[in-house]
N, C-alpha and C positions, 0 to 999 in steps of 0.2 A: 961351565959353558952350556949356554944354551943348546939344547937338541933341535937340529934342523927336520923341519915335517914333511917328510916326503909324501907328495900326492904323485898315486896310482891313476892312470887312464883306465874306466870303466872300458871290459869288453863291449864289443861290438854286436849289439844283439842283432841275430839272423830275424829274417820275415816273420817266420813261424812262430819265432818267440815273443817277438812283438803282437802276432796277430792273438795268443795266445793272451798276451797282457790285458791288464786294466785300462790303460792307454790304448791298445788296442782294441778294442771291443769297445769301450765310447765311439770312437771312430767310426766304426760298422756301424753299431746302433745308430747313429746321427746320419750313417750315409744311406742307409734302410731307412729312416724317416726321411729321408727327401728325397730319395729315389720314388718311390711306392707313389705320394700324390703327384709328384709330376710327371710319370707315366699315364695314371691316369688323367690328369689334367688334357696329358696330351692327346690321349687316346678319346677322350670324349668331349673336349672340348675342341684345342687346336686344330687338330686331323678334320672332322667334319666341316669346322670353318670356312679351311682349307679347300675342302672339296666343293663347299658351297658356293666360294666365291669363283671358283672355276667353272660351275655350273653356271654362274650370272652371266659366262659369255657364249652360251650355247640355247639355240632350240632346241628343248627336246622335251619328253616325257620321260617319267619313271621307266617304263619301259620301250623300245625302239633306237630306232638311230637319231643320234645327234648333228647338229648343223651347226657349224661355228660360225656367230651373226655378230663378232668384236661386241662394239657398247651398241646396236641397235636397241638390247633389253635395255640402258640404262635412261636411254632416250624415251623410251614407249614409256617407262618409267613418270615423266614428267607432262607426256602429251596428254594420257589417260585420263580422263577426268576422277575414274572412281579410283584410279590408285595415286594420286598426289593430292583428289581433290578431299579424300578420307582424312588425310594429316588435319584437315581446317577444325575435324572436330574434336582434335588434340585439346584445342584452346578453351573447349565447355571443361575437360578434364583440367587444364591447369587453375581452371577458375576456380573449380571444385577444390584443387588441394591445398590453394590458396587461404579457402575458408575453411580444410580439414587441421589446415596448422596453425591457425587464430585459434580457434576452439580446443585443439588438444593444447595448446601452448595456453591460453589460460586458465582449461580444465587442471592442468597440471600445475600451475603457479598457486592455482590456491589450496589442490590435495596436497601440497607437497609440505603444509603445513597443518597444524595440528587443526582435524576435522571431524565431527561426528560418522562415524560410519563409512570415512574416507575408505579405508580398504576394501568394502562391500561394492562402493560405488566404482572404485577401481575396476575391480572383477567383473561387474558388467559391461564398465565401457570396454575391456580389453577381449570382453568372449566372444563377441563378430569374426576378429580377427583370427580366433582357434577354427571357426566353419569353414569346412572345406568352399572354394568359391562356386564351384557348380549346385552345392547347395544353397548357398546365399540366393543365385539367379534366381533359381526355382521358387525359394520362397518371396522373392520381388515378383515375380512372373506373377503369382496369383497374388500378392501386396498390391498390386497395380492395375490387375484385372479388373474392368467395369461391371461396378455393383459388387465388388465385394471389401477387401480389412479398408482399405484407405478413403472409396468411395464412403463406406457404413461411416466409418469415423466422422468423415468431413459431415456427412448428415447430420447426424451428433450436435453437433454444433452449430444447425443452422440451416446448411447449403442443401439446395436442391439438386437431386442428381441431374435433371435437364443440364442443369446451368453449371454443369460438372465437364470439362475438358476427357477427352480420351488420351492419360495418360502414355501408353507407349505408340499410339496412332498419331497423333495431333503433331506435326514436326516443329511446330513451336514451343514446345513442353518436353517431350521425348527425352529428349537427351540430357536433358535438366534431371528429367526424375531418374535416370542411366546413374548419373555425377553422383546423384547422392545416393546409390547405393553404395557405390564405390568409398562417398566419404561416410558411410555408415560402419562399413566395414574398417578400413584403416585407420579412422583416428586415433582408435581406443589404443596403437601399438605405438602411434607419433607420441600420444599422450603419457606412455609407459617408458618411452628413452627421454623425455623431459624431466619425467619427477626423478629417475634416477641422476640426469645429470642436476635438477636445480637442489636436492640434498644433499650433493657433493661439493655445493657451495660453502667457506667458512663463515661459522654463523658470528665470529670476531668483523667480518664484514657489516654485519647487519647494525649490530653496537654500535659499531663506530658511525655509520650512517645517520644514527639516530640522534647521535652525540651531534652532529651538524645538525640536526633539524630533519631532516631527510624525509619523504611521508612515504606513503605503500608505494604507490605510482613511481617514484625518481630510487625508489632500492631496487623496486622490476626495470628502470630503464639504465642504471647504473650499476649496477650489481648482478643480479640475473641475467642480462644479455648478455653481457661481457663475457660473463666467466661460463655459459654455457653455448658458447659462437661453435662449438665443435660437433655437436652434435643438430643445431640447428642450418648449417651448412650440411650435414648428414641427410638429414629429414627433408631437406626443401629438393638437395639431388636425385632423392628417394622417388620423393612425389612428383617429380617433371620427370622424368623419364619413365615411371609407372603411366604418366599420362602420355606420354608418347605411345606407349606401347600396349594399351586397354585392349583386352578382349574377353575376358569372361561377360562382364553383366552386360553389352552387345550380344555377345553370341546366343548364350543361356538364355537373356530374356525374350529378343526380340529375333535374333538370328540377322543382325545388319539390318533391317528391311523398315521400310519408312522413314532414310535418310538418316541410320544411323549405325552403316558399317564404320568401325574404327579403320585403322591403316591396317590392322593384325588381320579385322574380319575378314577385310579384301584380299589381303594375303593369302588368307586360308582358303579362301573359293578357288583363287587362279592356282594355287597349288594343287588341291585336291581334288575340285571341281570341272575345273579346268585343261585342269592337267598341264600348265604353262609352269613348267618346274625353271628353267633359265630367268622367265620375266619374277618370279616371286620369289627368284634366291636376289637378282638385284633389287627387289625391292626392299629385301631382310639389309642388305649391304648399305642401302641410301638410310634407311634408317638407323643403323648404326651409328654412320657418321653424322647425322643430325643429331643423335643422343650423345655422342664423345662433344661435337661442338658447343651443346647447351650445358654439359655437366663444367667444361675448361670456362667457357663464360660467366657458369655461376661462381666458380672457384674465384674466378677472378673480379666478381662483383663483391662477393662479401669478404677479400679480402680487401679492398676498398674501403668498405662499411666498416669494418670492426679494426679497422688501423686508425679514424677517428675515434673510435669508440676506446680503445686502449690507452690514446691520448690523452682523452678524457677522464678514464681511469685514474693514468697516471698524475695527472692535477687534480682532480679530488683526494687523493693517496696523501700527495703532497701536502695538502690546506689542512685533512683531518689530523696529520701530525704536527703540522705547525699547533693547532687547535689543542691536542691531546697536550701541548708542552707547554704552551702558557697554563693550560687547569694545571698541571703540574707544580708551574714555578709558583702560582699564585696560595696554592696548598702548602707548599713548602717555606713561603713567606708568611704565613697564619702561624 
């Protein structure tokens, strides 16, 4: 006769002993990792937010009494010429990162493949981005200075300083030679989340491409964009909202002055200068929501773009393996 198996209910382990446990103590550790940054989170992010945006409904100064003026700040906000009219020159900076992500986006499509001295040339493009940016301004500040690295340069070449523009004076030019410090400075970092994502492409992609006929040009527009949409949605979020929010090489170079405070520069005067702490915390808020609105519309634009592109993908996918089965059958009929 079979022996029937009695099964014992395990005791009931007390607190202590569970807290004592291996199970226990994961627990803690894990609840101490997530305790710890979102205290601080809260403590230096959320909390101050918080207080800012309560500031936005008050006249006052850092120091003194406050006057509660509801949205009158958010209104002044919009009336003001220098502080809604500063956004306009958001649009020199979007132009700018426009052409900072062509150029790292190609720089990087073709390091990302075997190149003479590629890794050197890397290291260059990407060490702008290591300079602190007060020191970038600094050294545009005299890069830009009449009669000296850039005026001597263009000489070089030709140009006569008469018939040379006053780069950070001239408000036709300004802001232009502003952008491209700015794209001097970042591409080399757009250029450096490129090559990492386009060699995490399968190079059984590439073969297969090739096997169709494919040439350079239709494997970058079929292959490389596709499979690296996720970091190019990244980079482009990056770069419109860096451009909303510009204020080192304004500040540093020029200090705003000769029509080229950003929205931050203005900022910074009616706060500091000013002393209009309510009107430049609503201005920190209006901005905000214009960067939450343009980051939801670009999500929502490239996922548009890269839903035909996937498409496309997918039917290429398709023809290369019909393709790969007849060489197949015809190899196996030899």
């Amino acid at each position: 006769m079979a022996m029937s198996k009695t099964i014992v209910p395990g005791k009931k382990r007390t607190f202590l002993e569970w807290a004592r446990s291996r199970d226990g103590q994961k627990v803690f550790v894990m609840i101490a990792f997530m305790v710890i940054p979102l205290v601080l989170l809260f403590t230096f992010t959320y909390l101050p937010f918080a207080e800012m945006f309560g500031f936005s409904f008050y006249k006052m100064k850092y120091l003194g009494e406050r006057k509660f003026v509801g949205l009158k700040n958010y209104i002044k906000v919009f009336e003001r010429d220098d502080c809604f009219g500063a956004l306009k020159l958001s649009l020199y900076y979007m132009a700018g990162s426009i052409v900072q992500l062509a150029l790292s986006l190609y720089l990087a499509t073709v390091l990302s493949f075997k190149v003479k001295g590629g890794n050197i040339f890397k290291g260059f493009m990407f060490f702008p981005y290591l300079i602190n940016g007060i020191a970038v301004g600094f050294i545009f500040k005299f890069f830009y200075t009449r009669g000296f690295v850039f005026d001597t340069v263009l000489q070089w070449c030709g140009f006569q300083l008469d018939n040379l523009p006053y780069w950070l004076r001239d408000q036709r030019i300004n802001n232009i030679s502003l952008v491209a410090t700015s794209v001097w400075r970042y591409f080399g970092q757009n250029m450096v989340l490129f090559i990492g994502a386009i060699m995490s492409v399968d190079s059984e992609l590439y073969e297969a491409a090739m096997l169709d006929g494919a040439n350079k040009f239709q494997q970058f527009i079929y292959i490389i964009l596709p499979s690296i949409k996720t970091i190019i949605t990244l980079n482009v979020i990056l770069s419109i909202t860096g451009s909303l929010s510009a204020f080192e090489p304004p500040y540093v170079i020029t200090d705003g002055a000769n029509g080229t405070g950003t929205y931050f520069v203005v900022m910074h005067e009616i706060a500091h200068t000013q002393q209009k702490v309510g009107l430049a915390s609503a201005m920190a808020i209006i901005l905000l929501m214009i960067i939450f609105a343009a980051t939801i519309l670009q999500k929502l634009f490239f996922k548009y773009v890269f839903k035909n592109a996937e498409d496309e993908d997918i039917n290429a996918a398709v023809r290369r393996e019909k393709k790969l089965a007849r060489m197949a059958a015809r190899k196996a009929g030899k």
